[in-house]
C-alpha positions in Angstrom: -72.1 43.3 -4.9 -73.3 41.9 -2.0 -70.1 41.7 0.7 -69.3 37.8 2.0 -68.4 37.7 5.7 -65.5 34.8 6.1 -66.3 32.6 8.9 -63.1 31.3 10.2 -63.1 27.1 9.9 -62.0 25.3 13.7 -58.7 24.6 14.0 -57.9 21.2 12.9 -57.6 18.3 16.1 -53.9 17.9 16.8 -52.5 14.8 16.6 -50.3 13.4 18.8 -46.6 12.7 17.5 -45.8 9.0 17.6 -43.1 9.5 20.1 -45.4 11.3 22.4 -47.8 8.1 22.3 -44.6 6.0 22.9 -43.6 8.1 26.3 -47.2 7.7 27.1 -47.5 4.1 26.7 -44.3 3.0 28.9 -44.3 3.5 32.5 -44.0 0.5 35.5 -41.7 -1.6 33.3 -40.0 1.2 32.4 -39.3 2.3 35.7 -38.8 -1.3 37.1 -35.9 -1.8 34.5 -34.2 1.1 35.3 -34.5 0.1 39.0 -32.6 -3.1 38.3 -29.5 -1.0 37.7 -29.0 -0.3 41.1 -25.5 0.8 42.5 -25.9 -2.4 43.9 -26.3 -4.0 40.6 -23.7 -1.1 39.0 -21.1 -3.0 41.6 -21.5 -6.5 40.0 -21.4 -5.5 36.3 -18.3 -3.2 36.8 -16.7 -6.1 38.8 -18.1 -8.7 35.7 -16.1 -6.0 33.3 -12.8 -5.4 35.7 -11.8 -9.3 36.2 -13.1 -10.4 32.7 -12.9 -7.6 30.2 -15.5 -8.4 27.8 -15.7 -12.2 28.3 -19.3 -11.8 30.2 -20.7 -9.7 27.9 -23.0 -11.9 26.2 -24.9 -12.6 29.9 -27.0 -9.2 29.2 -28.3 -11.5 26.3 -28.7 -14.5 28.1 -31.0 -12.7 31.1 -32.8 -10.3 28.9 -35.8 -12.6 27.4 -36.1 -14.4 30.5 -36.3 -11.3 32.5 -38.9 -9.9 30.0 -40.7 -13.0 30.2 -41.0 -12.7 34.2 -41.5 -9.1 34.8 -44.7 -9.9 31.8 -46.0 -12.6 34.2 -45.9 -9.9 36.8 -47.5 -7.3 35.2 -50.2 -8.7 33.5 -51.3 -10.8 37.1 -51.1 -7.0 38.6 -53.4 -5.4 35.6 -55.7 -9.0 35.2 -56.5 -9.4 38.7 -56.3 -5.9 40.0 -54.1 -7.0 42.7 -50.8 -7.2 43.5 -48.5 -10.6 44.0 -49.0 -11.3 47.5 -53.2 -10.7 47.7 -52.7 -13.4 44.0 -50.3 -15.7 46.1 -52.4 -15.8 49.3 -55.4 -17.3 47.2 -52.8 -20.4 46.5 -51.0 -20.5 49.4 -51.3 -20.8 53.4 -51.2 -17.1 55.1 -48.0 -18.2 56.9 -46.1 -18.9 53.6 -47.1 -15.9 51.8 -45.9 -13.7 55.2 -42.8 -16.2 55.6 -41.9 -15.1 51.7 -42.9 -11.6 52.1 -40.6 -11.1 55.2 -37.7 -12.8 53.8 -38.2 -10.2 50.8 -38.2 -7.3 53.2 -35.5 -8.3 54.7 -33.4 -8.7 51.2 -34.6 -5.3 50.1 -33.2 -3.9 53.6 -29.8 -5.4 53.4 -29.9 -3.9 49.7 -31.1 -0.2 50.5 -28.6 0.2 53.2 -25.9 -0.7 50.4 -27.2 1.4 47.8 -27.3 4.5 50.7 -24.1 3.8 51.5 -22.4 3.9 48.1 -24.6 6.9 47.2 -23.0 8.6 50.1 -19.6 7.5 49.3 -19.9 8.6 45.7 -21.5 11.9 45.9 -18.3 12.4 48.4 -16.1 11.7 45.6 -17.3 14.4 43.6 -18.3 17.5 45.8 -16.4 16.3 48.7 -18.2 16.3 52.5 -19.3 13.6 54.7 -20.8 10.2 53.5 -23.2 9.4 56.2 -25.0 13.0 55.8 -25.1 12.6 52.2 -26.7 9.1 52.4 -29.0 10.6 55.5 -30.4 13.5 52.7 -31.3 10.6 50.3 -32.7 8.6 52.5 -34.6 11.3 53.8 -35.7 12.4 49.9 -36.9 8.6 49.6 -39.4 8.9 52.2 -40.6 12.3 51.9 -41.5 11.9 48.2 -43.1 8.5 48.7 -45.6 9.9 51.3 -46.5 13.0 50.8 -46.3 13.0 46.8 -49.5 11.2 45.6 -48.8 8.2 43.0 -50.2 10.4 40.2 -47.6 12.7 40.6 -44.6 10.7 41.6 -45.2 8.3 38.9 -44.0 11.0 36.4 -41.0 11.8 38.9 -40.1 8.1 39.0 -40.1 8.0 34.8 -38.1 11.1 34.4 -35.4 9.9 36.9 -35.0 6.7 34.7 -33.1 9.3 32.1 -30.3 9.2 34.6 -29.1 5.9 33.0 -28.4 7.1 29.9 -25.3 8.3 32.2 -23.5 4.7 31.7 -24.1 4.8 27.8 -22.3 8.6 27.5 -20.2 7.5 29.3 -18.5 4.6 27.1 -18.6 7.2 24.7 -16.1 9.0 26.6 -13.1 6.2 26.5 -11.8 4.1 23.7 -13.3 0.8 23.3 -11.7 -1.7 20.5 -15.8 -2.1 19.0 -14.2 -4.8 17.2 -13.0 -7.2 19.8 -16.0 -6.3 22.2 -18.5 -6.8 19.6 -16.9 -10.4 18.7 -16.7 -11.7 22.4 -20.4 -10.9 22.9 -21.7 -12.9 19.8 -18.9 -15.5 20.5 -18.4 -16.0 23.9 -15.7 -17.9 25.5 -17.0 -20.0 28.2 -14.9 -21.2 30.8 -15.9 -23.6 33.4 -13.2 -21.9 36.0 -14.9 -21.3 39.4 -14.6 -17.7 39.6 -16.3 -17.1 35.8 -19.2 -19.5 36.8 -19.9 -17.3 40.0 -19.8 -14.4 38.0 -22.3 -15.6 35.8 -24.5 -16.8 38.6 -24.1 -12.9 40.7 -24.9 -11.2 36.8 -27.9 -13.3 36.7 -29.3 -12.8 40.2 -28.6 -9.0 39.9 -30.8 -9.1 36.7 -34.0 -10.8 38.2 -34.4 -10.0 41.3 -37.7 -10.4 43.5 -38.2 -6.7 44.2 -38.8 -6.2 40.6 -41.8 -8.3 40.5 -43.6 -7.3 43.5 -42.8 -3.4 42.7 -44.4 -4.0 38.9 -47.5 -6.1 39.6 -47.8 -3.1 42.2 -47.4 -0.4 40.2 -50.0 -1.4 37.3 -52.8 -1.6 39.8 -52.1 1.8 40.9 -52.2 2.5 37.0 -54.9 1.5 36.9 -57.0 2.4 39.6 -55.9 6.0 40.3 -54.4 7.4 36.6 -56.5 5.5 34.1 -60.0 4.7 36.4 -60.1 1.2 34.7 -61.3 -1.8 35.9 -59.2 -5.3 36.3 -59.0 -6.8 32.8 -60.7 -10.2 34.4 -64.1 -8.2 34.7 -64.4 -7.0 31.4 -66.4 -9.5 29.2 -64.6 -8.6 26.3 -61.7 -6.7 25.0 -58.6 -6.3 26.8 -56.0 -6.9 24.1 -54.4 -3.0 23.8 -53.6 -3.3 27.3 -51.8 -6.6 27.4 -50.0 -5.4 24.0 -49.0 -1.5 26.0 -47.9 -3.7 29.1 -45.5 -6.2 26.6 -44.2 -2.8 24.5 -43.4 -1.1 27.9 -42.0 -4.2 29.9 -40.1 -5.3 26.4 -38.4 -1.8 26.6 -37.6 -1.5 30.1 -36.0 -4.6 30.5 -33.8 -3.8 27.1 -33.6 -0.7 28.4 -31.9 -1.8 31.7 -29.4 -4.6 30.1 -28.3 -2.2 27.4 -27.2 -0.2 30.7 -25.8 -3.1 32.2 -23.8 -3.6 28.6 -22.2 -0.1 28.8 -21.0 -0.5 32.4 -19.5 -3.6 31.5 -18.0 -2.4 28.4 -16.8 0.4 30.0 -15.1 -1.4 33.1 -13.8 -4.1 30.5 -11.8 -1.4 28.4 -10.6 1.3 31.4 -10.0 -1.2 34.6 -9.4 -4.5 33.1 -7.4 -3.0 30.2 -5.3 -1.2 33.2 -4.8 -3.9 35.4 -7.4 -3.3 37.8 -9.6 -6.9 38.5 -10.8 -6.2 41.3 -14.0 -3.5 42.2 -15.8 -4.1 45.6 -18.7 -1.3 44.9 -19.7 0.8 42.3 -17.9 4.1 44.2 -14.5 1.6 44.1 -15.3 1.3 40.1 -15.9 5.3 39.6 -13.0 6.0 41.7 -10.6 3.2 39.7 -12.2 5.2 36.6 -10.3 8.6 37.4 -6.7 8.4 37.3 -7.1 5.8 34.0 -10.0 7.6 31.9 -10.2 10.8 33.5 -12.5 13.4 35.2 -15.3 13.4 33.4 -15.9 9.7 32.6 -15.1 9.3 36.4 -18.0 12.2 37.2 -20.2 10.8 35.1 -19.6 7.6 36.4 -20.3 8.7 40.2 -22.9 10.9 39.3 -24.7 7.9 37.7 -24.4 6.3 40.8 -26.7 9.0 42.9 -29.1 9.1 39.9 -30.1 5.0 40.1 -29.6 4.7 43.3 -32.5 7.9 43.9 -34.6 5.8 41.6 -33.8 2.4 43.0 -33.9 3.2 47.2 -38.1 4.2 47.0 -39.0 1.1 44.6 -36.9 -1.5 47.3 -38.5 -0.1 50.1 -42.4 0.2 47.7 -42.1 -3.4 46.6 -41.6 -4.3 50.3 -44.3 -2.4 51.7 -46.9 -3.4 48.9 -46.0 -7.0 49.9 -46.4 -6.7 53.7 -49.9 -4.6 53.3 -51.2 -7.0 50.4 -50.0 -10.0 52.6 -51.8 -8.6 56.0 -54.6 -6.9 54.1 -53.8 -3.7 54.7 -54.5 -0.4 52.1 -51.6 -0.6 49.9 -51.3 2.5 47.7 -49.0 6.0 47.2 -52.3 7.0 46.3 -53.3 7.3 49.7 -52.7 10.1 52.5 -50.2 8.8 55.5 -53.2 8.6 57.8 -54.9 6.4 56.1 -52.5 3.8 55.4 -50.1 4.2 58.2 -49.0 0.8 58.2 -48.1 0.7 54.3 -46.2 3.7 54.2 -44.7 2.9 58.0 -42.9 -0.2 56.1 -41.3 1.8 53.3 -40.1 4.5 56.2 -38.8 1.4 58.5 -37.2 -0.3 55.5 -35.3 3.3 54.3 -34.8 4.2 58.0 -33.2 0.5 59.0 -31.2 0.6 56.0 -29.8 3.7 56.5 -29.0 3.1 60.2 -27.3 -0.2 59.2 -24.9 2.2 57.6 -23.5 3.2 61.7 -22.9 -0.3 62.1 -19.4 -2.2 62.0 -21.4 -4.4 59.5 -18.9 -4.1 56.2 -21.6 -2.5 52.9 -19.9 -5.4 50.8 -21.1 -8.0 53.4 -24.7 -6.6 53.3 -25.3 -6.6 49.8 -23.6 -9.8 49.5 -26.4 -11.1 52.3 -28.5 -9.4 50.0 -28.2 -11.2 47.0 -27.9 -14.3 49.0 -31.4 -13.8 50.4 -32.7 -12.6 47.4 -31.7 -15.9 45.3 -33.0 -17.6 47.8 -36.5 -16.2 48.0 -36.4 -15.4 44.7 -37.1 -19.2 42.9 -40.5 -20.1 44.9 -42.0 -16.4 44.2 -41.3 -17.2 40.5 -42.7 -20.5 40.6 -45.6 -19.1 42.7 -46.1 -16.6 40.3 -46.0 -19.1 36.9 -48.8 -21.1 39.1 -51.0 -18.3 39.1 -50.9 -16.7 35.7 -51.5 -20.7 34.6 -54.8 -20.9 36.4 -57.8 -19.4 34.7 -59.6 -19.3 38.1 -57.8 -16.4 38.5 -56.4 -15.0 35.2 -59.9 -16.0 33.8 -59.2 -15.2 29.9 -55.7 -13.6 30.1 -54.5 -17.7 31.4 -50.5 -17.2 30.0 -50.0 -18.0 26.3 -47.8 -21.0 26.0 -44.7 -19.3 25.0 -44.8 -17.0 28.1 -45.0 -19.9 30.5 -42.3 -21.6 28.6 -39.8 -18.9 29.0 -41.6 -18.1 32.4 -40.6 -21.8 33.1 -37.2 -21.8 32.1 -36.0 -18.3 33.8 -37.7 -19.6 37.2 -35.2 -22.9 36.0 -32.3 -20.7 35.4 -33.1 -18.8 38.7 -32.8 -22.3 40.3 -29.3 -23.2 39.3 -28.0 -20.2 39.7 -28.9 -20.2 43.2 -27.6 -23.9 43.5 -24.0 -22.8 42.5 -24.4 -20.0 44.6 -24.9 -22.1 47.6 -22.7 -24.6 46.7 -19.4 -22.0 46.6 -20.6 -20.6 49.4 -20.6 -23.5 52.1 -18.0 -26.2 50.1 
């Protein structure tokens, strides 16, 4: 009998797990929600939950299609045109305008980095004692380093796994006891109140939610997609096809921006049932809040807490001082990439190390940390309603967007959050000066 020699078949192609696509798939929205939840931001949805309990928590709701609907606009103009908002903005608008805006955003995102240093400071204190100011110097100086010498394909990855630092604020409403009941049924009812002090807490939840940064960092951030990690080509050139990329850019901004109001739903959850439930109505900065968390809930929701602080903040800093740089550079014409070595854009990466560097120095100053982000959010309100109407003009103009114009529902929510943006910012103003 003649012998038979076995010839071993290839090994079957693997297939990739369907969570493994998912991770894949998400990216700058990802990353830009999590950014949102700033300690600045941590500071005005743990003051929402101290003085209202869980009266406010319906406004997560209220922002998150909006915000989805804007941070779409500015991702698909980023991955349509290849270029970020301010190049799109100068081929509408006068040069002066478009620097005029740009500064003003600068500006805002300095005020808001030397807050978020100084709280970082302050709460890392908290938990392994020593000094503030050389704490927030180390993350300061972590900002910087990793933003010029780590090439975007490599801190992109960085930037994605930090984002799991949020899940912080959901542990740690598991650690406390909530009445689901009575929190659940004030967020599907809500009781609205016209009393001044609710009102302006609705307006500071909104304008912590969008926020200009967000936009300029995510346009940004899918032209760096796509020219350095995926070697594409603007979507505008193609003379077909397109479609998987606008649906991968609306699955990863839909889930960032749910991602980063289910955060801001724990925190105010969690503030509602410790602080307000103890009396405490009152919480100047996200360190006050963790600190107000010990004595009531204990160390480790107050750890977790504090520690959650350090984690946003380490995510937040570099994408405030990013989204200011790529405006400056886009807005003077300068290369505006983390792609590139420092030599070679010296004036990009000299803007994110000025912004960190200011806003860390602002921290030796007698200027109070509660008065800067408050400048901060007034600035940003401010600046924040003609970049949203700017950027609705463009995605509307198929001279630019060529076949990717906006569909008609995303430049009716579009519409109506640049709207909402408005009137917030009108009662902002208006308790402010009468």
């Amino acid at each position: 009998m003649d012998s038979v020699t076995l010839v071993p078949l290839p090994p079957a192609p693997r297939r990739r797990k369907p969570r493994n696509i998912i991770v894949r798939l998400l990216g700058p929205g990802l990353v830009t929600g999590a950014a949102d939840d700033d300690p600045s931001g941590i500071a005005t949805y743990s003051q929402a939950g101290a003085q209202f309990g869980y009266g406010l928590l319906w406004t997560v709701f209220l922002t998150t299609p909006f915000m989805i609907a804007i941070q779409l606009v500015s991702a698909q103009i980023g991955r349509v045109t290849g270029k970020g908002l301010a190049a799109n903005f100068a081929q509408i608008a006068p040069r002066w305008l478009v620097i005029g805006l740009v500064s003003i955003l600068v500006a805002a995102n300095t005020f808001n980095i030397a807050a978020d240093l100084a709280v970082m400071g302050e709460a890392l204190s908290l938990v392994i004692g020593g000094l503030q100011r050389e704490h927030a110097l180390i993350f300061a100086a972590i900002s910087i380093l990793l933003q010029v010498f780590v090439p975007y394909r490599k801190y992109a990855p960085i930037l994605k796994f930090m984002t799991l630092t949020l899940f912080v604020y959901a542990l740690t409403a598991f650690t406390v006891q909530i009445p689901w009941s009575e929190a659940l049924l004030a967020t599907v009812i809500p009781r609205a109140s016209f009393d001044s002090s609710y009102l302006m807490m609705v307006v500071a939840v909104v304008g912590t939610t969008i926020s200009p940064y967000l936009f300029f960092w995510q346009a940004s951030q899918e032209v760096e997609e796509m020219t350095h990690v995926k070697r594409r080509r603007p979507l505008r050139d193609l003379p077909r096809g397109g479609s998987p990329e606008i649906d991968r850019i609306t699955l990863d901004t839909v889930v960032g921006m749910v991602f980063s109001n289910a955060i801001a739903f724990f925190i105010i959850l969690t503030t509602a049932a410790v602080l307000n439930a103890g009396g405490i109505t009152n919480i100047q900065s996200a360190s006050q809040a963790a600190e107000a968390l010990r004595p009531l809930a204990g160390e480790l929701t107050f750890t977790l807490f504090a520690l959650g602080i350090v984690g946003t903040g380490l995510l937040a800093v570099p994408v405030l001082a990013g989204a200011a740089a790529y405006g400056v550079a886009e807005a003077l014409g300068w290369p505006a990439t983390l792609e590139a070595k420092a030599p070679d854009a010296v004036g990009f990466y000299g803007i994110i190390a000025a912004a960190t560097v200011i806003g860390f120095g602002l921290g030796f100053t007698s200027i109070d940390p509660i008065k800067m982000l408050v400048w901060s959010a007034v600035i940003n309100g401010i600046v924040a309603v003609p970049i949203m109407a700017a950027m609705m003009i463009v995605i509307s103009k198929r001279s630019v967007m060529g076949r990717f114009k906006a569909t008609p529902w995303l430049l009716g929510f579009g519409w109506i959050g640049t709207l909402l943006m408005g009137m917030a910012v009108a009662a902002m103003l208006w308790s402010s000066f009468f």
